[in-house]
C-alpha positions in Angstrom: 0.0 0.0 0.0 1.4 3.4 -1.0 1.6 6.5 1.2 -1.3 9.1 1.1 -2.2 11.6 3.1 -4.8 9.7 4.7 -2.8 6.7 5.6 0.1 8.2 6.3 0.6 7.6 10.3 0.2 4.0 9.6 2.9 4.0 7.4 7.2 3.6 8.2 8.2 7.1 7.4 12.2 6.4 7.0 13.6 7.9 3.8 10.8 10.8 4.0 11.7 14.2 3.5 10.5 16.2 6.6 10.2 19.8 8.3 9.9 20.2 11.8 7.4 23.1 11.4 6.7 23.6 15.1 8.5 21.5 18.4 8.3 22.6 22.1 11.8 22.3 22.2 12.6 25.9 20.2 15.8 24.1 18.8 14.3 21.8 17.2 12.1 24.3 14.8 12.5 24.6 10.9 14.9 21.3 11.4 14.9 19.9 7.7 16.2 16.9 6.0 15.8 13.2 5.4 14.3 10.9 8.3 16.9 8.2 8.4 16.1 6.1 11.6 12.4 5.7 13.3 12.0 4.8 17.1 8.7 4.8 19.2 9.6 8.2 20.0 12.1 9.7 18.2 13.0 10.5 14.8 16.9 11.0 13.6 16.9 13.6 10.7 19.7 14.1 8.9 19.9 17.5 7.8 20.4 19.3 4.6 23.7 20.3 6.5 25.0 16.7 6.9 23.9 16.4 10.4 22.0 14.1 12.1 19.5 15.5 14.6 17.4 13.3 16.7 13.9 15.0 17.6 10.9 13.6 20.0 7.6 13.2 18.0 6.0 14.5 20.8 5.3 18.2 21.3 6.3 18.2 17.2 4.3 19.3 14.4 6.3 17.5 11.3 5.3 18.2 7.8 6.1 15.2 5.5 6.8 15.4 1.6 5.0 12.9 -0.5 5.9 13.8 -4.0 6.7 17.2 -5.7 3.4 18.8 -4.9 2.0 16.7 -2.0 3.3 17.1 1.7 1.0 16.2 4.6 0.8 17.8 8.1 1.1 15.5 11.3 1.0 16.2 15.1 3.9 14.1 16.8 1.7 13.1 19.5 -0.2 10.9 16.5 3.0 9.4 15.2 4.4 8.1 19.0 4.7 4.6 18.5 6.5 2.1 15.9 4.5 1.8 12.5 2.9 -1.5 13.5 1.9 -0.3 17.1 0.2 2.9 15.2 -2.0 0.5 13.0 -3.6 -1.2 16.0 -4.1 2.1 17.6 -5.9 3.9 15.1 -7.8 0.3 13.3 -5.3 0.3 10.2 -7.6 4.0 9.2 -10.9 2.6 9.2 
């Protein structure tokens, strides 16, 4: 199953583009790059820079890229968890 916006937090989101729009932690904001590792509650971005940056889903607004012209919006406090453990939670976006 591909990635939409709709399905999107069910989904491994490793080798996404992403934008830490807002985070709690100040630091963390306008953080942009690749996501290159996943945990239950933690990306690890590596930046446009060459760095890598590990930043807590929660108390994060991240805004994925899809395609060209398609980038969704998500609350971190939606994404906590590992991809499987997110598909029970929400019923697999029934």
């Amino acid at each position: 199953m591909r990635r939409t916006k709709s399905n999107l937090i069910y989904h491994e989101l490793i080798g996404l583009r992403v934008h830490v729009k807002f985070h709690t932690d100040k630091s963390l904001t306008n953080i942009k790059g690749k996501v290159v590792d996943e945990t239950k509650n933690m990306f690890v971005i590596l930046t446009d820079e060459g760095r890598e940056k590990r930043v807590p889903k929660f108390g994060g607004v991240f805004v994925f890229k899809l395609s060209d012209t398609v980038s969704v919006e998500v609350r971190g406090d939606l994404i906590v968890g590992r991809p499987e453990e997110r598909l029970k939670k929400y019923g697999g976006g029934k």
